[in-house]
Backbone as a ProteinNet text record, in pm:
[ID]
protein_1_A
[PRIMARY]
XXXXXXXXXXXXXXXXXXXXXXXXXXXXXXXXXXXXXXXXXXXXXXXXXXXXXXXXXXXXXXXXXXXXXXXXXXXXXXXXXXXXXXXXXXXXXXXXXX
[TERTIARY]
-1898.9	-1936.3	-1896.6	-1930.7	-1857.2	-1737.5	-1683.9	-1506.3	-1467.8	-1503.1	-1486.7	-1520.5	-1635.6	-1682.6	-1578.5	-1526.8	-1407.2	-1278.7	-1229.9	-1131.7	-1094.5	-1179.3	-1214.3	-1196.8	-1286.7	-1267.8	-1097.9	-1091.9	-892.7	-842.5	-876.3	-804.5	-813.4	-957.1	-981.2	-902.8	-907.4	-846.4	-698.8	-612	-485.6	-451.7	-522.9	-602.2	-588.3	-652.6	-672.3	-531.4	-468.5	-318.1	-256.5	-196.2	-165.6	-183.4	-328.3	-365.1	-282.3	-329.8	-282.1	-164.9	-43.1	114.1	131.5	78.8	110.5	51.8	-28.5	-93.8	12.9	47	164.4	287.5	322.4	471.5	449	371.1	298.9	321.3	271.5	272	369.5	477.4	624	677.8	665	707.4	690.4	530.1	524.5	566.1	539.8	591.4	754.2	852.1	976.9	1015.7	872.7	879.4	977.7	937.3	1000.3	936.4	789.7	689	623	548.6	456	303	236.1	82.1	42.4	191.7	120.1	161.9	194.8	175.3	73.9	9.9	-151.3	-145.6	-46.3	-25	-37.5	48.8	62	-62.3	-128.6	-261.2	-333.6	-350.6	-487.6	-468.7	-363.5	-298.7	-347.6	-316.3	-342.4	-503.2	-575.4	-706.3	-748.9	-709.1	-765.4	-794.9	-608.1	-605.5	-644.3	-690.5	-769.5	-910.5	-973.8	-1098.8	-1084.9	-1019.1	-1047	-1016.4	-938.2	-910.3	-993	-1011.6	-1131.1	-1264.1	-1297.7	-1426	-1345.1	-1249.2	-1206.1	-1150.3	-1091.6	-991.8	-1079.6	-1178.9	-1318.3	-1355	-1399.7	-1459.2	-1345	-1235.7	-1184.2	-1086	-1064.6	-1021.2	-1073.7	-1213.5	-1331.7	-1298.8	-1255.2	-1218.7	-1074.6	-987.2	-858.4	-805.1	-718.5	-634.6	-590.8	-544.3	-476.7	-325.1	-204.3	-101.7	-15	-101.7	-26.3	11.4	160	103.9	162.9	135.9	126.1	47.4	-13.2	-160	-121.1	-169.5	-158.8	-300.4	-372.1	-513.4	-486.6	-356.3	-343.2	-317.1	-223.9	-170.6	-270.6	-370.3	-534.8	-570.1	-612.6	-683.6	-642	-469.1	-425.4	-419.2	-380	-418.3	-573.6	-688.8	-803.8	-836.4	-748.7	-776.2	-709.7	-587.7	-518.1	-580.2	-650.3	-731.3	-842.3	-910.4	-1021.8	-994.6	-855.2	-808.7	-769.4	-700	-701.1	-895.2	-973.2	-1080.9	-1154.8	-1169.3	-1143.6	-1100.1	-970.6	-908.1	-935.9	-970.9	-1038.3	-1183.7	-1234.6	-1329.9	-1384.8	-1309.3	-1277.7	-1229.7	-1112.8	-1077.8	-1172	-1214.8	-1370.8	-1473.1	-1493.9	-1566.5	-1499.7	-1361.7	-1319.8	-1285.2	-1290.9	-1276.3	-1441.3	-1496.4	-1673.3	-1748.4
2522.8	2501.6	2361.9	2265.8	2141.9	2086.8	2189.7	2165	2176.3	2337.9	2397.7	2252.6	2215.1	2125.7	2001.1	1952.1	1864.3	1905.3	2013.3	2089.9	2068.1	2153.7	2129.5	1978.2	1884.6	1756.1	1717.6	1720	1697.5	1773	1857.5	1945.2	1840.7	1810.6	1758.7	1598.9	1566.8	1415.3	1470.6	1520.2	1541.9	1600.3	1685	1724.5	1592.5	1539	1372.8	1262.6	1257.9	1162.3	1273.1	1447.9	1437.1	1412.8	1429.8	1367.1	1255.1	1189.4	1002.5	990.5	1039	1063.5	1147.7	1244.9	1301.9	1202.8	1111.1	1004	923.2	867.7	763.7	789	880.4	963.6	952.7	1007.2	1031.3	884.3	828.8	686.5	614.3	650.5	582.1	682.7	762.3	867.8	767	789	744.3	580.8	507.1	415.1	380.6	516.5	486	571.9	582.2	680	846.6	898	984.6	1085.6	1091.9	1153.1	1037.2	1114.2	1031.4	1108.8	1068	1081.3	1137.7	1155.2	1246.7	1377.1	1426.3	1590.5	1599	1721.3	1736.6	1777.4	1851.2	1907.6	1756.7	1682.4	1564.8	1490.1	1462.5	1391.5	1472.8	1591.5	1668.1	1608.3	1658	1632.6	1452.3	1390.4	1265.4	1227.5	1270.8	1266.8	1316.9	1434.5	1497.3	1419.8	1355.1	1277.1	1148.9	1072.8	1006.9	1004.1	1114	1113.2	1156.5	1208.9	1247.5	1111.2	1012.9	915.5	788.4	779	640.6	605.3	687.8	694.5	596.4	697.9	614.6	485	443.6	333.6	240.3	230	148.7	34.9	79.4	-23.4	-151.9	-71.5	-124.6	-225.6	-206.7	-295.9	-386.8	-372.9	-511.5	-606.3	-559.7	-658	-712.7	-607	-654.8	-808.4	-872.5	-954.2	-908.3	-991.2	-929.9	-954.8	-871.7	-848.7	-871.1	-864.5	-846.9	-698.4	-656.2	-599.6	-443.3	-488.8	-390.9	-359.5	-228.4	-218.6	-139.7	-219	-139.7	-87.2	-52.7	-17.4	147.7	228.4	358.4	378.4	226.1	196.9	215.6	121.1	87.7	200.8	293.9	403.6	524.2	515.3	583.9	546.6	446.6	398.6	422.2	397.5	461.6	556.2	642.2	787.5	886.3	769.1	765.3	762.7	618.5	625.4	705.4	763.4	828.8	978.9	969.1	1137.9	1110.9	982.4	955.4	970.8	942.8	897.1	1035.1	1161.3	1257.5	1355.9	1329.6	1336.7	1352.8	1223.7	1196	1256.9	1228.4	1283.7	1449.3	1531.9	1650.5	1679.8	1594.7	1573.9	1593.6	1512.1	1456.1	1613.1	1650.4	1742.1	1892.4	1891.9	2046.3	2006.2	1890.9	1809.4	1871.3	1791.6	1772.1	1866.9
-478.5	-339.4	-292.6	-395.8	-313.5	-361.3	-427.2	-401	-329.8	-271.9	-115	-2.9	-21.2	98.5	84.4	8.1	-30.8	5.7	-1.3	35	202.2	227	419.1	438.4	401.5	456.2	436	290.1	286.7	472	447.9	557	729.9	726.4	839.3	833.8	689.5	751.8	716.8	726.3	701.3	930	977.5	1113.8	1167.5	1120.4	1199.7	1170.9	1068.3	1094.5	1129.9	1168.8	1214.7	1428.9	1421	1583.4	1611.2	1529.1	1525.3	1575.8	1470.4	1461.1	1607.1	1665.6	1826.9	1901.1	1893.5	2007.1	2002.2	1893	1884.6	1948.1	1887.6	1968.1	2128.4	2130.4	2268	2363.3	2308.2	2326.7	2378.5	2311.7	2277.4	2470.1	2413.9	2513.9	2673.8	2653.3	2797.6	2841.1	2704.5	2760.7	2782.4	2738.2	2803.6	2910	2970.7	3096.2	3104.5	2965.6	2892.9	2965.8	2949	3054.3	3092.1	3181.1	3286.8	3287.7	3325.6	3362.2	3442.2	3543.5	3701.4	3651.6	3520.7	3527.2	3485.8	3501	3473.7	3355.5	3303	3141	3078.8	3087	3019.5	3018	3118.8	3141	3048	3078.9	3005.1	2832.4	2780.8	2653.5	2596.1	2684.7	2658.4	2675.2	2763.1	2778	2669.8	2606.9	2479.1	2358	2307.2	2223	2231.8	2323.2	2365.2	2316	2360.4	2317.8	2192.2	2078	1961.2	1906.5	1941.9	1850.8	1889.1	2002.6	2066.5	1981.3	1882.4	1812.4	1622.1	1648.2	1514.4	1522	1676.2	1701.5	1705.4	1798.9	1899.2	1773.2	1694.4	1551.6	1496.5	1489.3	1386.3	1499.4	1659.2	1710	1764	1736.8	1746.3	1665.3	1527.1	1471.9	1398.5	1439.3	1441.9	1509.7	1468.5	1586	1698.5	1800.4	1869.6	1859.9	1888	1847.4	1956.6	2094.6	2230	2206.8	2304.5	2319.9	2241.1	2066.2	1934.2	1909.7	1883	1822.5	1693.9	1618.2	1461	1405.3	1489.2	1514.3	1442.7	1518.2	1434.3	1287.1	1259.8	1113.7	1032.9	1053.2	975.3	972.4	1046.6	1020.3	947.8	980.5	853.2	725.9	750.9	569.4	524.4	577	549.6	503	604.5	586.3	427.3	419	268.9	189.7	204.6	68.7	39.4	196	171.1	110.2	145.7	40.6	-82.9	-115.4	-304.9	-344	-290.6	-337.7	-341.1	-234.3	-221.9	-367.8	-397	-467.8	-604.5	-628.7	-735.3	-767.2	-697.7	-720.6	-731.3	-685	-697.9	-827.8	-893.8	-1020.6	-1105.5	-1111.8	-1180.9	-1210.6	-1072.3	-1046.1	-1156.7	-1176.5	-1230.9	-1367.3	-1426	-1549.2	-1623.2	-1576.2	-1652.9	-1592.6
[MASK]
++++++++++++++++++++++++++++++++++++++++++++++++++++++++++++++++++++++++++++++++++++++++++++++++++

């Protein structure tokens, strides 16, 4: 049962960089006016990923530097999310070992 419950989480943070990786793209996009904001498809899309990622971003750019105007605020959280699946990982290991 809590391999299963380990399993799912892998799933959800793998769910979450790729959010990250479409916000970023996303990102790039609009800022070479690739798209824009006044389609409502595009807005909605961005409002979405917006709110799924503002909860994970919010913390960790309190205490970041500032970069102007780079934010490696997505970088950090993927690497987090890395390690939180080696650790994940491991420990699941552990779990089908003993």
């Amino acid at each position: 049962m809590l391999i299963a419950l380990l399993d799912i989480v892998g799933i959800l943070l793998n769910v979450a960089i790729t959010i990250i990786i479409v916000q970023a793209i996303m990102s790039w996009l609009l800022a070479f006016n690739v798209i824009n904001l006044q389609n409502d498809i595009v807005r909605a899309i961005w409002q979405t990923l917006d709110g799924l990622t503002a909860p994970l971003y919010n913390p960790i750019r309190k205490i970041m530097p500032d970069f102007g105007s780079i934010d490696l605020t997505p970088m950090v959280v993927i690497i987090g999310i890395i390690i939180s699946q080696r650790l994940l990982d491991g420990v699941r290991y552990e779990m089908l070992i003993g």
